[in-house]
ROTORFI-71013 format. One record per residue: x, z, y of N, C-alpha, C, O in turn. Coordinates in pm, whole numbers, plus 50000, padded with zeros to 5 digits. Atoms other than C-alpha are relative to their C-alpha. Example, Ala and Ser with C-alpha at 12.3 -4.5 7.8 and 13.67 -1.06 7.14 Angstrom:
# residues 2
500895000049881512305078049550500905000050120501945006650118499184999449881513675071449894499235007350109499745009050220
***
This chain:
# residues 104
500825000049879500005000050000500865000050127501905006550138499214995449836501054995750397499985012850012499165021049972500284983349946502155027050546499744997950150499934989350237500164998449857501155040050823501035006950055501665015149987499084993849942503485050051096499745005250122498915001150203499994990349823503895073151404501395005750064502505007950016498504995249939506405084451615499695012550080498785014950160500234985549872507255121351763501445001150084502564998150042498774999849894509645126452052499835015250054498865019750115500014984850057510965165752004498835004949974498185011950052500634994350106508805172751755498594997750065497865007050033501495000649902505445163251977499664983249996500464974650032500425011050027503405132951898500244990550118500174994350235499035008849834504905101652144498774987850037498594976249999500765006449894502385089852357500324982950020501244982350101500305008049916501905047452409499784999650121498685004650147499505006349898502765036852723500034990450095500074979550039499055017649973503745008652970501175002449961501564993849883499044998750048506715021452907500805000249808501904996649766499984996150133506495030552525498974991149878497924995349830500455006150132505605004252247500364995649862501574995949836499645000350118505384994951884500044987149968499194978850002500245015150031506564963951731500105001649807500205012149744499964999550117506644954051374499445007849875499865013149772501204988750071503744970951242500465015550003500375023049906499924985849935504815004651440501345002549898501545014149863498644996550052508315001551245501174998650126502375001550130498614995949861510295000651573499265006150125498205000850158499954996349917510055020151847500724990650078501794985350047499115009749847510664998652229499895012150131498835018450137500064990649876510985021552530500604993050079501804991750054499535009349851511644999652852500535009950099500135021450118499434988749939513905013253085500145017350035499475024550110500134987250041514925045953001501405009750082502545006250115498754992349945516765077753152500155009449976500245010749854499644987850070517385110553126499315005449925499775009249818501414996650029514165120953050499394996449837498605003349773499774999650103514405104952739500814996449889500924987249807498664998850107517415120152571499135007749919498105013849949500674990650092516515135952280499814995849824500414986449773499925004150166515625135151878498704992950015497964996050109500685012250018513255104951775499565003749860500485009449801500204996750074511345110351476498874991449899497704995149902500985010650069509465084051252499275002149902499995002249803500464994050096507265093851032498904984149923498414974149974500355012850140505845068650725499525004349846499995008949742500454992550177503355074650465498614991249968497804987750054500775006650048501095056050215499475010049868499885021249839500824992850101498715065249915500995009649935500595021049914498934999850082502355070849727500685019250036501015028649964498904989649936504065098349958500014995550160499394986550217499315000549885505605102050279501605000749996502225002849891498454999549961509445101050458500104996550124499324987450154499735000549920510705102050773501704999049991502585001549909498705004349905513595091750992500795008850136500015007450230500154998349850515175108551314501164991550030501914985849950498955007849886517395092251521500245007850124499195012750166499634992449864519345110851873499964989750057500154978450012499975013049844519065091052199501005013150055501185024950023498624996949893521885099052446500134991350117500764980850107499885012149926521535082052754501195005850106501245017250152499234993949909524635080752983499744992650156499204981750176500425004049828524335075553375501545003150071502265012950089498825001949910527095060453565500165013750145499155020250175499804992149903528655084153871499174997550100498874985850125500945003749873526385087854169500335009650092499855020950076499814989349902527735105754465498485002450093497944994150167500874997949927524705129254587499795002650197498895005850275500474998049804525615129554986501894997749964502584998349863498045005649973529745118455144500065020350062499385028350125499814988349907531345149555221500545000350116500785012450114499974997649874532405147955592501065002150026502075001249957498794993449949534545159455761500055015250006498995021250022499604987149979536285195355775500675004850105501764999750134498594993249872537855216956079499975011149940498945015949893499604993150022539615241755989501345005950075502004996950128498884995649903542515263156174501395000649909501475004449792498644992550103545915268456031500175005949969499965015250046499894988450082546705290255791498715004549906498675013149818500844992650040543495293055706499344987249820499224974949819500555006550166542125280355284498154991249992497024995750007501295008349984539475250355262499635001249802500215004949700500535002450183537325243654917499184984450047498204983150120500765013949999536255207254920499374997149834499974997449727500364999550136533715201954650499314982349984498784977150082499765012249991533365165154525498694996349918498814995849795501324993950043529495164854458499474984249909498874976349981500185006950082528935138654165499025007249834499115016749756500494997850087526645136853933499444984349877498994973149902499495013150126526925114753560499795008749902499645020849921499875000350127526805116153199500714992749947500354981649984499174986150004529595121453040500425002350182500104993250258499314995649936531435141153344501234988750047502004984449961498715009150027534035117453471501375003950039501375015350084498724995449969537735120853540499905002050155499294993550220500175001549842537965130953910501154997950066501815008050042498965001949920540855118954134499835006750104498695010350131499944991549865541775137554454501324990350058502274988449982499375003149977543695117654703500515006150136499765015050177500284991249919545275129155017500904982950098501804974950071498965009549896546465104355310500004983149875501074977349893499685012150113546265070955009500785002349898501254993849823498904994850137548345094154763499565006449929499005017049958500764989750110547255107054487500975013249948500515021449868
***
């Protein structure tokens, strides 16, 4: 017999969509542009007169660097200790350079 199939996204039945459809008689999951929102475990579930079995699969989505605001400028007096914080946000973390005057 066909099985029937469904999909849960962490452990909670996954909602159709514009974003979220089934192709191949609900054997693939399509999710159109996707972001953080859905990282997470994927979970397929498949069952006929016979039995059931499932699948999961992890999503991991990574997101290029995006500086949230430029940091500015600083005055400060002599002698006195600055903290410049270099406000990026990504998946993974990326390497950060610090340059000073075109020198690293």
């Amino acid at each position: 017999p066909i099985p029937t199939t469904s999909w849960l996204f962490e452990d909670k039945a996954l909602p159709l969509s514009g974003k979220v459809s089934l192709l191949n008689r609900g054997q693939e999951l399509w999710v159109a542009n996707v972001g953080k929102e859905w990282e997470g475990h994927y979970t397929c579930l498949s069952r006929n007169y016979f039995g059931h079995t499932s699948a999961v699969a992890v999503v991991r989505v990574l997101v290029a660097p995006v500086s949230l605001k430029p940091i500015g400028e600083l005055i400060t007096r002599s002698g006195d200790s600055i903290l410049i914080v270099c406000p990026v946000v990504c998946d993974p973390m990326p390497t950060i350079q610090w340059f000073f005057n075109e020198m690293r």
